[in-house]
N, C-alpha and C positions, 0 to 999 in steps of 0.2 A: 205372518198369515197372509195369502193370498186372496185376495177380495176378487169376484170376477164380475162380470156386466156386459151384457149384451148394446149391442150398438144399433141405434134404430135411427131415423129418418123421419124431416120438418119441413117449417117454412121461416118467421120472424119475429124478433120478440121485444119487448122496453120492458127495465127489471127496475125496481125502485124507482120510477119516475126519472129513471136517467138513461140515455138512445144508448143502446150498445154499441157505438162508435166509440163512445167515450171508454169504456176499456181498454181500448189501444196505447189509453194512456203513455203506459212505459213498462218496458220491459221490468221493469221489478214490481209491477201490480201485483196482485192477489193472480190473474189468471194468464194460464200458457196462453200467446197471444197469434199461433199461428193457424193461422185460417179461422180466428174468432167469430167472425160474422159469419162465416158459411155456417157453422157451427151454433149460430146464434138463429139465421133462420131456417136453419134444420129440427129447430124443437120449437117452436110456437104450431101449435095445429096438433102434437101430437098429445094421443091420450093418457092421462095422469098416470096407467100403470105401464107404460111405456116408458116412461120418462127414469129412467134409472143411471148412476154413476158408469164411469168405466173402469177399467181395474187398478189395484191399486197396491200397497203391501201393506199391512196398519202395524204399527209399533205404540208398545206401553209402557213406555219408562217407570220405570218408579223414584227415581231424581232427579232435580233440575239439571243439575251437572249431566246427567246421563240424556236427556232432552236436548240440550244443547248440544252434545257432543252427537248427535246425533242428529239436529239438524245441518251440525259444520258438515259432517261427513257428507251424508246425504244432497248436500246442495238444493238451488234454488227447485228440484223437482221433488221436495217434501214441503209440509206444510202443516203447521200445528194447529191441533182441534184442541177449543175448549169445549162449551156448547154443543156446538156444531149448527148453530140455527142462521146463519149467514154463510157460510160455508158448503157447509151437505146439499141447498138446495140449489146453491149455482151448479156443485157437481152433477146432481139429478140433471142440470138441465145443461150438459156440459159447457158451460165456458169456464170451469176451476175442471183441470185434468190435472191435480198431481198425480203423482206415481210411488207418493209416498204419505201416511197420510202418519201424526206423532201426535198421540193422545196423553194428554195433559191431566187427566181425570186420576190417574195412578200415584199423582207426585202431593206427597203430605208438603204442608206448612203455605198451599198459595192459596188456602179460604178461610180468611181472618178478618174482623173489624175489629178496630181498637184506636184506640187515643193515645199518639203520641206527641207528649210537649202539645204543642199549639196547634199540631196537626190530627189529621181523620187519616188510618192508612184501609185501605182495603185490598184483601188479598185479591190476583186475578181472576181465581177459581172463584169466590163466593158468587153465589147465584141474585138473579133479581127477585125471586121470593125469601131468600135472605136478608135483600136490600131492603125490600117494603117491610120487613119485620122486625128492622135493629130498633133496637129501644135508643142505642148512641143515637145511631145517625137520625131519628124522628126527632129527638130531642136538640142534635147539634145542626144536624143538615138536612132540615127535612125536605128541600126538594129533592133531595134523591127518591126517599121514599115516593115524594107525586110524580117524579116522571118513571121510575121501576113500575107503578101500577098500572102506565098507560100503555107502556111495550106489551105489545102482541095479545096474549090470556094468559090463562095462569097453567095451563099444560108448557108453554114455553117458557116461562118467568120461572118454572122447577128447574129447568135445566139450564138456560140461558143465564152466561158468566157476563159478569161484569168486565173482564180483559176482553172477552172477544168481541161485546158491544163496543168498545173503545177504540181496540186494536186494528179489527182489518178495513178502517178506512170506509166504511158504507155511509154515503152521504144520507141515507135513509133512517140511518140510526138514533135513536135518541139523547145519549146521554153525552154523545162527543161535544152538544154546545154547551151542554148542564158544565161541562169540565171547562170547558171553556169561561164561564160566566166565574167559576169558582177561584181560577188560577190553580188549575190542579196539576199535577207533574206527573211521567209515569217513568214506575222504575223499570229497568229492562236488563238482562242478561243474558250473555254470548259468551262465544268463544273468547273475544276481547276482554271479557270482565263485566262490572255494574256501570251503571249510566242510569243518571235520570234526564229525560225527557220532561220539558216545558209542553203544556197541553196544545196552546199556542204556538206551538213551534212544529207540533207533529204533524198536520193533516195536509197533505203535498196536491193532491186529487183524487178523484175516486178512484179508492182503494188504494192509493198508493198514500204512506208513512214515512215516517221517518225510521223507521226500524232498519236497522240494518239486516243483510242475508244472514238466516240463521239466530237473532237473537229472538228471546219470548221476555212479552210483558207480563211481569210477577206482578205485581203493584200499581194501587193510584196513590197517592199521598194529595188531599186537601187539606188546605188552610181553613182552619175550621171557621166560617164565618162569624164577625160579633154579635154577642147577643143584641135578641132588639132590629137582626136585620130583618130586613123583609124579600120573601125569592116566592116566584110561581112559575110555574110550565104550563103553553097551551099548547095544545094539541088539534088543528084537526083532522078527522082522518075519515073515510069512505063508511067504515062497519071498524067490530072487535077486530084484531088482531093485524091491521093495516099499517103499511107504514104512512108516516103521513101527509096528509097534502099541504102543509106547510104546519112547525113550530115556533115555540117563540120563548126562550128563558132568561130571565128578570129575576137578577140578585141586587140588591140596594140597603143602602142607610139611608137615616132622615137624621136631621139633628136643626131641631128650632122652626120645624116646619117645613125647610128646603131639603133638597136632595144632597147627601153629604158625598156619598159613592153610586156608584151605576157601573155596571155588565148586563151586558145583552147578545144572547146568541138564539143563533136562526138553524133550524133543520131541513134538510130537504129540498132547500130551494137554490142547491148552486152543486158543484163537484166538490164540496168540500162543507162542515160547518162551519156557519159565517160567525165571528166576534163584530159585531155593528160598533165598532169605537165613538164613530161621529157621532151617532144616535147619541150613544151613552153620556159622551159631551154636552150637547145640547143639552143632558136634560140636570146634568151635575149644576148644584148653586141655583137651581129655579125652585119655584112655587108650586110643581106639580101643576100648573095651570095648564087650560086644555090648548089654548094656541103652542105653548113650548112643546105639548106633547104630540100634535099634530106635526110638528117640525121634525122633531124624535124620530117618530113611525114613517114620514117621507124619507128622513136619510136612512133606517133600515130597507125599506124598500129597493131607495136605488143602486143599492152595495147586492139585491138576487138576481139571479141570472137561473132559472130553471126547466127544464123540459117541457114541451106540450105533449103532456103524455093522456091518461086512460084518466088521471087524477084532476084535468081540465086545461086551459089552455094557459101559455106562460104570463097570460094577462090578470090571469084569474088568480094564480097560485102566489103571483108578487102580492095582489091586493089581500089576499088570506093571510101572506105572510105579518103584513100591517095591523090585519084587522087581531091575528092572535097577540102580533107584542101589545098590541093597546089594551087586550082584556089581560093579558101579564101582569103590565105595567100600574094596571090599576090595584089589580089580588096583590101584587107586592107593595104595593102603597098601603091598603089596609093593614097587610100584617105586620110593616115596618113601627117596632115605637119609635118615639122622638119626632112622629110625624105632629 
């Protein structure tokens, strides 16, 4: 099916709190990257119903196998839609021009939660109003559920997948530090076969993965955390459905009063989410006292690097980023036992 779009005329734009420079990244980013900034301030200024895709050809596999094989074919000028809610609106506002667009929505078996062994797997396709509603994951891993309810509203939590929150590299996103703090993996297939992906291992820059040309994320697989942990997300963000001005996720044990384990990751305040290791160090084998965690919250600090964008200046957005892991770090201390 041929999709068509009229092509109209701008000025300049900053999209998640990141300078559209920064997409120049690399050539295997999320977007064709020739004449990107022209293109980038060709659509700030113009009006909302203006603002529309260019054309495209859309395909609906109805198997992985057939998905893949179709993005091998197809090459780096197709691009696979879960969601579409990171996606659709770069193309509105062109700096994603594929030329092929591969919908994922048609293919049975990748919207699934369940416990396996020691692990949480979740399909790519399940939705974030699926995530805020597993009775598993509230009971085994409930901060999914708390940060699934803080993305966007619940018009976009219907259709927005768990893969594509994960997968295309949006430093804006929420759940890439959540996977982060978790030690979560993600499965992925291609024309090469299966591969999992360490979470930690994936996020290269904005938008750009470790995915290889042509594979799709089926799968997250987390290690289900011990009972007794304690994990919070803070969020802050401008209004509903913002991305935001800085986050902060805090997974922990206590055992005897001290900190037994610590993860901590940061949203939106660099081209990638941040794992604050040193933080986390710092605060492993202490008292939770407030000088250790003052220390904590200084070395997340000086690991962001973020944009002065519409969301405030890069002075402002470091200090948010501090002041969210500190109320984290605290929600996750109360709900930790063995504290």
């Amino acid at each position: 099916m041929r999709v068509r779009a009229l092509e109209r005329q701008s000025r300049a734009i900053v999209l998640a709190g990141i300078p559209v420079s920064i997409y120049t990244y690399s050539k295997r980013s999320l977007f064709n990257n020739e004449d990107l900034q022209d293109r980038a301030r060709a659509v700030a200024g113009a009006r909302e119903d203006t603002v529309i895709p260019a054309s495209f050809e859309y395909h609906r596999p109805t198997s992985l196998a057939e998905a893949v094989a179709l993005l091998a074919d197809l090459g780096e000028e197709a691009r696979a839609l879960a969601g579409g809610h990171s996606l659709i609106p770069m193309m509105k506002l062109r700096l994603a021009r594929p030329e092929h667009l591969v919908d994922l929505a048609g293919i049975g078996g990748l919207k699934d939660i369940r416990a396996e062994g020691g692990d949480i797997v979740i399909g790519a396709m399940t939705t974030q109003h699926e995530i805020a509603g597993s009775e598993l994951l509230a009971a085994r891993v409930p901060i999914l559920r708390e940060t699934a309810l803080l993305i966007a509203d619940p018009q976009v939590r219907y259709v927005g997948t768990l893969g594509g929150n994960v997968a295309n590299g949006d430093p804006g996103n929420d759940m890439p530090a959540v996977m982060l703090c978790l030690g979560a993996s993600y499965l992925v297939a291609g024309k090469a076969g299966e591969r999992r992906i360490p979470a930690r291992e994936f996020y290269r820059g904005a938008y750009v993965t470790a995915l290889a040309p042509g594979e799709i994320l089926t799968a997250v697989r987390i290690p289900a955390p011990p009972p007794g942990h304690g994990a919070a997300y803070e969020k802050l963000k401008r209004k509903v459905g913002d991305y935001a001005t800085a986050a902060a996720a805090v997974v922990l044990t206590m055992q005897g009063g001290n900190v037994a384990t610590c993860a901590i990751g940061l949203t939106n305040v660099a081209d990638t989410p941040l794992l604050a290791e040193d933080a986390a160090r710092i605060l492993v084998g202490s008292s939770f006292d407030a000088a250790t965690v003052k220390r904590a919250v200084a070395a997340a600090e000086a690991i962001t690097s973020p944009a002065s964008d519409t969301r405030g200046p890069v002075q402002y957005r470091t200090k948010m980023a501090g002041v969210m892991l500190a109320r984290a770090l605290a929600r996750a201390r109360e709900r930790a036992r063995g504290a």
